[in-house]
RODREN-631396 format. One line per 3 residues: their letters; for each residue x negated, y, z negated of N, C-alpha, C. Coordinates in nm, 4 decimals. Atoms other than C-alpha are relative to their C-alpha. Layout:
# RODREN-631396
A = X Y Z X Y Z X Y Z  ...
# end
This chain:
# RODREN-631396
XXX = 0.0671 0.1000 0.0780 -9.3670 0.6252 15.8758 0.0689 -0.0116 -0.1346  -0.0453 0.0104 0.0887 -9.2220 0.4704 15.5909 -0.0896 -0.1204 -0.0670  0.0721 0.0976 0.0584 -9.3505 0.2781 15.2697 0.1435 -0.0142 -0.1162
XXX = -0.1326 0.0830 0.0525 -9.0225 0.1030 15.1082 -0.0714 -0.0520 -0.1373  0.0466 0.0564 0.1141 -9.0824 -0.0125 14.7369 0.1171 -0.0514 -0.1029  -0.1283 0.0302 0.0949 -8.8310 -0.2069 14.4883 -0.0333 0.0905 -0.0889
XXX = 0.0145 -0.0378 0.1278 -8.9722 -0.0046 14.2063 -0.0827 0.1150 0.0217  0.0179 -0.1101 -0.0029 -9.0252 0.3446 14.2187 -0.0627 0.0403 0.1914  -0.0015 -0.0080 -0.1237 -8.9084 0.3346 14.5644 -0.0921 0.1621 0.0737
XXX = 0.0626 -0.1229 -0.0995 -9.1784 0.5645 14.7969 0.0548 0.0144 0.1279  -0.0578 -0.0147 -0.1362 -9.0353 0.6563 15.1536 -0.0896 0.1604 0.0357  0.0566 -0.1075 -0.0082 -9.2377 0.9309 15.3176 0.0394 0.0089 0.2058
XXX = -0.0303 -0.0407 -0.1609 -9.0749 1.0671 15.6701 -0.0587 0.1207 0.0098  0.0714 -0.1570 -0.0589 -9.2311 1.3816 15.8905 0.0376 0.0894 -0.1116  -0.0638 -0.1106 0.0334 -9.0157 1.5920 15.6939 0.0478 -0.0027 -0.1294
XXX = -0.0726 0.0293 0.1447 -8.9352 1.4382 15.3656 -0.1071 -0.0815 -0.1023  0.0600 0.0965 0.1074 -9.0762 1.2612 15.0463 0.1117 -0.0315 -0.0573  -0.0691 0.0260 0.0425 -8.8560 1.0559 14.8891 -0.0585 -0.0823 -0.0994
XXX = 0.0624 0.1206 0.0634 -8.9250 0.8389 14.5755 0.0744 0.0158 -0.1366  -0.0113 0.0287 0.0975 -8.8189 0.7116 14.2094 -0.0738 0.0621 -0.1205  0.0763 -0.0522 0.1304 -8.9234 0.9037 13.8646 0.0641 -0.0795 -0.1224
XXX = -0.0668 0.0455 0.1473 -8.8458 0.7048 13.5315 -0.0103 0.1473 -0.0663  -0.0190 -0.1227 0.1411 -8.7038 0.9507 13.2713 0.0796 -0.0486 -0.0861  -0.0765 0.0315 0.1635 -8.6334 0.9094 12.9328 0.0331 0.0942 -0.0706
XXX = -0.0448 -0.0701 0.1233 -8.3348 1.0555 12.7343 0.0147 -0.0178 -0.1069  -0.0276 0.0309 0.0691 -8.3078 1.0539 12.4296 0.0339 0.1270 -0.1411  -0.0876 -0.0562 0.0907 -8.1538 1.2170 12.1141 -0.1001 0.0590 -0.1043
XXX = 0.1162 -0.0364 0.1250 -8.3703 1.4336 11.8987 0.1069 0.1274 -0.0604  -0.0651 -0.0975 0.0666 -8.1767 1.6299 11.6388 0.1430 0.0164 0.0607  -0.1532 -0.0755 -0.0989 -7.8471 1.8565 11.7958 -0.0441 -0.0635 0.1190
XXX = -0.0052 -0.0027 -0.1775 -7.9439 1.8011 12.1380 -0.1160 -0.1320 0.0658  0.1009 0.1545 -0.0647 -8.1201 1.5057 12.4238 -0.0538 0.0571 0.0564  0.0910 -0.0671 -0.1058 -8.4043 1.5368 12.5638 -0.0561 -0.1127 0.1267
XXX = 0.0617 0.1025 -0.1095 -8.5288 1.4192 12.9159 -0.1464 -0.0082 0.0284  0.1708 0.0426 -0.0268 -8.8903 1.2953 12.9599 -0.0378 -0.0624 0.1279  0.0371 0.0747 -0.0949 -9.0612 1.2115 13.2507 -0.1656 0.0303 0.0288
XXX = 0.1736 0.0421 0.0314 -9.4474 1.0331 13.1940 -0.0412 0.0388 0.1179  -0.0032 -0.0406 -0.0691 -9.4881 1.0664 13.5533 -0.0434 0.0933 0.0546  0.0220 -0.1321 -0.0840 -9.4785 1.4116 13.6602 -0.0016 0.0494 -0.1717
XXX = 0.0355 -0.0882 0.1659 -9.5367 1.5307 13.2221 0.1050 0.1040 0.0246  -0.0822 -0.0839 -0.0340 -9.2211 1.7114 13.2784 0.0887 -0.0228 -0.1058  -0.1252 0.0282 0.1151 -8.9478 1.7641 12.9662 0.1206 0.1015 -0.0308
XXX = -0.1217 -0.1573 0.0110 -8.6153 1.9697 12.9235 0.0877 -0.1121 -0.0860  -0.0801 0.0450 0.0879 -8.3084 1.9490 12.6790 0.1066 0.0200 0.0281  -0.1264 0.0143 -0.0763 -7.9512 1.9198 12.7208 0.0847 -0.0034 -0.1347
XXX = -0.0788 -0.0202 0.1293 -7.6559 1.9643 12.4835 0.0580 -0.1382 -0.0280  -0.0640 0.1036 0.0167 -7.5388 1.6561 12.5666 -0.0846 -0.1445 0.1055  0.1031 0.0841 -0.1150 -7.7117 1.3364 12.7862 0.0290 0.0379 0.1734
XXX = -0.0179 -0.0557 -0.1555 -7.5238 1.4565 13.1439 -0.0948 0.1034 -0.0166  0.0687 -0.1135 0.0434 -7.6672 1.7782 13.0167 -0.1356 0.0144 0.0231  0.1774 -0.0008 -0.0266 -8.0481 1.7170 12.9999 0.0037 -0.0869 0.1102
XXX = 0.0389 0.0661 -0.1544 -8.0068 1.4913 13.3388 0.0148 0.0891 0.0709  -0.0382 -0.1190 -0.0692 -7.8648 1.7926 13.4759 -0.1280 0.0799 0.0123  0.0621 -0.0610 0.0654 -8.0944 1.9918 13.3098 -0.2030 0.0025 0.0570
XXX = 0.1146 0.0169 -0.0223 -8.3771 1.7788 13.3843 -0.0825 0.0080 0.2108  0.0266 -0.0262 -0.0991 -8.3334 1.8018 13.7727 -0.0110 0.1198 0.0543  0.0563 -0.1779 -0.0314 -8.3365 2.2106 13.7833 -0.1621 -0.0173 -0.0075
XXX = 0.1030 -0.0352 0.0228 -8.6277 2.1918 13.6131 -0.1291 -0.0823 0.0512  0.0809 0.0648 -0.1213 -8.7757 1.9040 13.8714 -0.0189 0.0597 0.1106  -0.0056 -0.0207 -0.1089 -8.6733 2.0983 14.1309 -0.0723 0.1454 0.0112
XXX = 0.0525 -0.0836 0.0098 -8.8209 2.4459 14.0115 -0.1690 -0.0319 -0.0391  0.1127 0.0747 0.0085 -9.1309 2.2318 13.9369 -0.0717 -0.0075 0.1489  0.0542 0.0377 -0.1211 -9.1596 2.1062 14.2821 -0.0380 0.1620 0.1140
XXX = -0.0080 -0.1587 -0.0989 -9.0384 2.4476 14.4545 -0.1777 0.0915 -0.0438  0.0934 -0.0481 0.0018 -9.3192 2.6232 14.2572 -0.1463 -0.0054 0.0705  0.0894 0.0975 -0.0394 -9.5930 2.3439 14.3408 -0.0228 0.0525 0.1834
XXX = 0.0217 -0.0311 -0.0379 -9.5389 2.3764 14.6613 -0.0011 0.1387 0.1027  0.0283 -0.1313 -0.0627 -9.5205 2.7277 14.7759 -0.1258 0.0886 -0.0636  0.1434 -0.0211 0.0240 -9.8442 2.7733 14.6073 -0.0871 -0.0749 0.0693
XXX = 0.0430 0.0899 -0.1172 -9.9802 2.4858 14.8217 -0.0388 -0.1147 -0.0774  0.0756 0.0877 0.1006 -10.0595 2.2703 14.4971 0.1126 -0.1283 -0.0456  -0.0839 0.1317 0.0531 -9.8136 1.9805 14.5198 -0.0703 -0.1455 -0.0149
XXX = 0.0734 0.1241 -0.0236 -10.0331 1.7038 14.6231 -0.0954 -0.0130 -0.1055  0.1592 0.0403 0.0909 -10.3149 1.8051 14.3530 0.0681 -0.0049 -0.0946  -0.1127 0.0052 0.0833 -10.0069 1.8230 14.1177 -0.0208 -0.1469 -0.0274
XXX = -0.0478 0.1163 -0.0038 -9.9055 1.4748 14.1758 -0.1573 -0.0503 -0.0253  0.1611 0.0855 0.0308 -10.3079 1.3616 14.1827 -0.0316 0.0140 -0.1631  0.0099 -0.0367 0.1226 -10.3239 1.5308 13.8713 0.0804 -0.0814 -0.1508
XXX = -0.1073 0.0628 0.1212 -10.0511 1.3508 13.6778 -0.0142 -0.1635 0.0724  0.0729 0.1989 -0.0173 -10.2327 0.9688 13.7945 0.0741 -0.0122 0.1630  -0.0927 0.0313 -0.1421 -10.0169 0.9788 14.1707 -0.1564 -0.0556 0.0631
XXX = 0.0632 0.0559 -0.1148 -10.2092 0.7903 14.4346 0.0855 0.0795 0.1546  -0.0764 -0.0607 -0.0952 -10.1415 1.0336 14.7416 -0.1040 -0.0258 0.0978  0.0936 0.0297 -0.1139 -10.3016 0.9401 15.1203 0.1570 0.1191 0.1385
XXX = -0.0924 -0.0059 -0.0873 -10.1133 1.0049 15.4285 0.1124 -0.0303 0.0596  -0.0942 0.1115 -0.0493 -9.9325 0.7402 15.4552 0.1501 0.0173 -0.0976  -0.1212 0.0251 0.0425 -9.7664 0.7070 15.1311 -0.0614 0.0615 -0.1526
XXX = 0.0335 -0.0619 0.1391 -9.7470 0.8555 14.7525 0.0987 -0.1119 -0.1112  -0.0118 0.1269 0.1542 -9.7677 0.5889 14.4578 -0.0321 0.0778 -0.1070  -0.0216 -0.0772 0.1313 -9.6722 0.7021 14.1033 -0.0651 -0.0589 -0.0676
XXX = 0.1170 0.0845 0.0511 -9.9238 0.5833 13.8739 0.1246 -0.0944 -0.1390  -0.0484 0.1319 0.0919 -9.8388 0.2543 13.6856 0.0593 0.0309 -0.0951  -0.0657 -0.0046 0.1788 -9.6113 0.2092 13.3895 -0.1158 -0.0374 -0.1273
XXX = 0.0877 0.0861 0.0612 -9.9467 0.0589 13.2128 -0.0593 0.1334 -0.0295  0.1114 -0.1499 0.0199 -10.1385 0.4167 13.2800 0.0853 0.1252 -0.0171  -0.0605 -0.1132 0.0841 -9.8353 0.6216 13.1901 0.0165 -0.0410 -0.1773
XXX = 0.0206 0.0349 0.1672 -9.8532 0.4303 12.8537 -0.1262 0.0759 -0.1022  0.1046 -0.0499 0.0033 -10.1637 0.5874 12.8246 0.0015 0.1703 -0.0855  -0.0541 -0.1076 0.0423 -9.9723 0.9184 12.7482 0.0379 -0.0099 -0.1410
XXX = -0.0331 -0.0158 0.1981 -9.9483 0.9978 12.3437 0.1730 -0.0154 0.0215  -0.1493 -0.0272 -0.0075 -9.5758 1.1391 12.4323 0.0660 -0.1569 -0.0609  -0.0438 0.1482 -0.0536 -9.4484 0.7810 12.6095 0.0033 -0.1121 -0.1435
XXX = 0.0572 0.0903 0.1232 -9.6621 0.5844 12.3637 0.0957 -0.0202 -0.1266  -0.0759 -0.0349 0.0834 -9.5009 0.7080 12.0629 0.1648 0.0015 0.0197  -0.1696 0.0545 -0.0219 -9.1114 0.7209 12.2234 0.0260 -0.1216 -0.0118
XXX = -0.0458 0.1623 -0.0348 -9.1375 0.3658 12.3059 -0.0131 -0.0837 -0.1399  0.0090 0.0505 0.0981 -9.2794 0.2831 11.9677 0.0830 0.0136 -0.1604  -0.1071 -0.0604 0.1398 -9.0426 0.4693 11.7299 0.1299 -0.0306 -0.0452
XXX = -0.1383 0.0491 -0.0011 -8.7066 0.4066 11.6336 0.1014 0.0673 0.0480  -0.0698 -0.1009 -0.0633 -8.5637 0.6645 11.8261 0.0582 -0.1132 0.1007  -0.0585 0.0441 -0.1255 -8.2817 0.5369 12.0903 -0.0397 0.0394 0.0521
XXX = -0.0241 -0.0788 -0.1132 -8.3452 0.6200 12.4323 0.0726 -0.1109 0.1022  -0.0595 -0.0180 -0.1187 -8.1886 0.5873 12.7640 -0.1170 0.0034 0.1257  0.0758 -0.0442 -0.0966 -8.4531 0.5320 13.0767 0.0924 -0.0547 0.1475
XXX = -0.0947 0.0361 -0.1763 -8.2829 0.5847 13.4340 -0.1237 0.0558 0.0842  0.0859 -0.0345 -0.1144 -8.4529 0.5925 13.7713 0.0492 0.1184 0.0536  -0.0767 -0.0709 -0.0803 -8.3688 0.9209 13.9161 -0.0796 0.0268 0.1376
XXX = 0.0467 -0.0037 -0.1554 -8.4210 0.9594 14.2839 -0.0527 0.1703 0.0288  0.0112 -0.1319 -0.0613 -8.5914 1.2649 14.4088 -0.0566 0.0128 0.1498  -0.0007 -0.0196 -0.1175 -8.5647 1.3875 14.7448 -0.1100 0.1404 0.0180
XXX = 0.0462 -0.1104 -0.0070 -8.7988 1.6770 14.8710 -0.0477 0.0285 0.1051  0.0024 -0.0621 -0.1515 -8.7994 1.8845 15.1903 -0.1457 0.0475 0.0398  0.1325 -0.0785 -0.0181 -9.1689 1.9459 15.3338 -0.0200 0.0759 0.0538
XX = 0.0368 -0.1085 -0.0393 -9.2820 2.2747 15.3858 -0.0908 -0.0513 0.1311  0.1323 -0.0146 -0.0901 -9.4237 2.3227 15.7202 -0.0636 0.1711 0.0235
# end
């Protein structure tokens, strides 16, 4: 079963989740940092490859944790996700605005940088 999306593409096979996270880098002081409203997830980098780098360890030690405790799904419910059986929707750009963080990046004069990064993730059976 699959659920295809232009914008924060969801795909959910037997064995996989696949889908879109906006993250925002941007430049605070020496070093960039990556943000993602989303999953409330943030790491820093010496340089912008750096915290993209940076920021997918620390997606992926996120997820790993999540679920080998069994708490991925209440994870994702937890941070606004819409999760069923079928398919897992990231909660709106409207209700991650909602977040002080976000709010404030978008409103400041700080540059940033927002890329879609794709995350793939293997389901525990």
């Amino acid at each position: 079963m699959k659920d295809k999306r232009r914008n924060n593409t969801i795909e959910i096979d037997k064995d996989k989740f696949r889908f879109d996270v906006d993250v925002y880098i941007f430049k605070e002081e020496e070093h960039f940092a990556a943000y993602c409203p989303s999953l409330d997830l943030v790491t820093t980098g010496t340089d912008f490859q750096d915290a993209v780098k940076n920021f997918y360890e620390c997606l992926q030690l996120h997820v790993e944790c999540c679920m080998e405790m069994g708490t991925f799904e209440e994870d994702l419910r937890e941070h606004g996700w819409k999760v069923s059986t079928k398919r897992v929707v990231p909660p709106s750009f409207r209700t991650q605005l909602k977040r002080p963080q976000l709010a404030e990046l978008l409103q400041s004069s700080t540059n940033y940088e927002r890329i879609s990064a794709p995350v793939r993730i293997s389901v525990l059976s």
